[in-house]
C-alpha positions as CSV (number, residue, x, y, z in Angstrom):
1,X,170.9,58.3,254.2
2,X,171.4,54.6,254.9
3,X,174.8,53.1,254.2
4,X,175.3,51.2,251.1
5,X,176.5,47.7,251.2
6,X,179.0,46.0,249.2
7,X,178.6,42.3,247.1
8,X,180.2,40.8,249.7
9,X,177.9,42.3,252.4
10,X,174.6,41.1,250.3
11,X,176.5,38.0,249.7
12,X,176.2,36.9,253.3
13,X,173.5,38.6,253.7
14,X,171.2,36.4,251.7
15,X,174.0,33.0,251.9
16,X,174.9,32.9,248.1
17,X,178.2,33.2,246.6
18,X,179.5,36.5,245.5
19,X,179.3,35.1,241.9
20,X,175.7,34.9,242.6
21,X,174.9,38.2,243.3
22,X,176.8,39.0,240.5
23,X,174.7,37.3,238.3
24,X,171.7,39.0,240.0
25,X,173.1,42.3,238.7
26,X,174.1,41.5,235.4
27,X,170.3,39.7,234.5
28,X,168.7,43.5,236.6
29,X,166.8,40.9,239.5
30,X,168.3,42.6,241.8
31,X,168.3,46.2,242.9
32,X,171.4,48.1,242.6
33,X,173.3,51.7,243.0
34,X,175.9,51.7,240.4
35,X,178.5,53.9,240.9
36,X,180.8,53.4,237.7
37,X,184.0,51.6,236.9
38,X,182.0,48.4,237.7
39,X,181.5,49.2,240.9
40,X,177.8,48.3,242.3
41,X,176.0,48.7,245.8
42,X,172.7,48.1,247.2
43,X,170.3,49.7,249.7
44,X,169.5,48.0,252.8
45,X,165.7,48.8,252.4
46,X,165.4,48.2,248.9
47,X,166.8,44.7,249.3
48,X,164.1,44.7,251.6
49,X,161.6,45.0,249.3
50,X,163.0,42.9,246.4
51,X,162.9,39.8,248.9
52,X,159.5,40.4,250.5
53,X,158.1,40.4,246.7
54,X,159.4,37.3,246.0
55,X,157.7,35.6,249.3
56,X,155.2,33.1,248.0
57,X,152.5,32.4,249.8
58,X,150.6,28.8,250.0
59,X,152.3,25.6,248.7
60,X,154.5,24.6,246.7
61,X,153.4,22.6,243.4
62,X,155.7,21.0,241.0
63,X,154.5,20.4,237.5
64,X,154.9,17.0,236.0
65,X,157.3,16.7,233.2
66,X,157.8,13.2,232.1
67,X,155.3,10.8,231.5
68,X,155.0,8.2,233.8
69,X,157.2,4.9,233.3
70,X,154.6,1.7,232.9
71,X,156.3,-1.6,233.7
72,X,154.0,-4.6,232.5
């Protein structure tokens, strides 16, 4: 069995704050072991996966929300 980690653990593990992986939890974008009393941990290898499926691949495109400002 793999060890568990802790928020804090996954917190530096992927350089957001612990508020952030919080978050994570709470909206269920993130994988978690919960445990009870509040208490939450995550497998190494299912962290894993959750990041690999969020790789894109190719570039980036930003869509265009404002129309473009004509000075005459």
């Amino acid at each position: 069995m793999e060890k568990l980690l802790k928020v804090n653990e996954v917190s530096e593990l992927l350089g957001i704050p612990k508020g952030s992986v919080y978050n994570l939890v709470h909206e269920g974008r993130i994988p978690v072991v919960k445990l009870g009393n509040g208490r939450v941990r995550f497998k190494p290898s299912s962290l894993e996966k959750w990041i690999n499926s969020m790789e894109k691949k190719g570039r980036i495109t930003r869509k265009i929300t404002e129309k473009p400002c004509l000075f005459l």
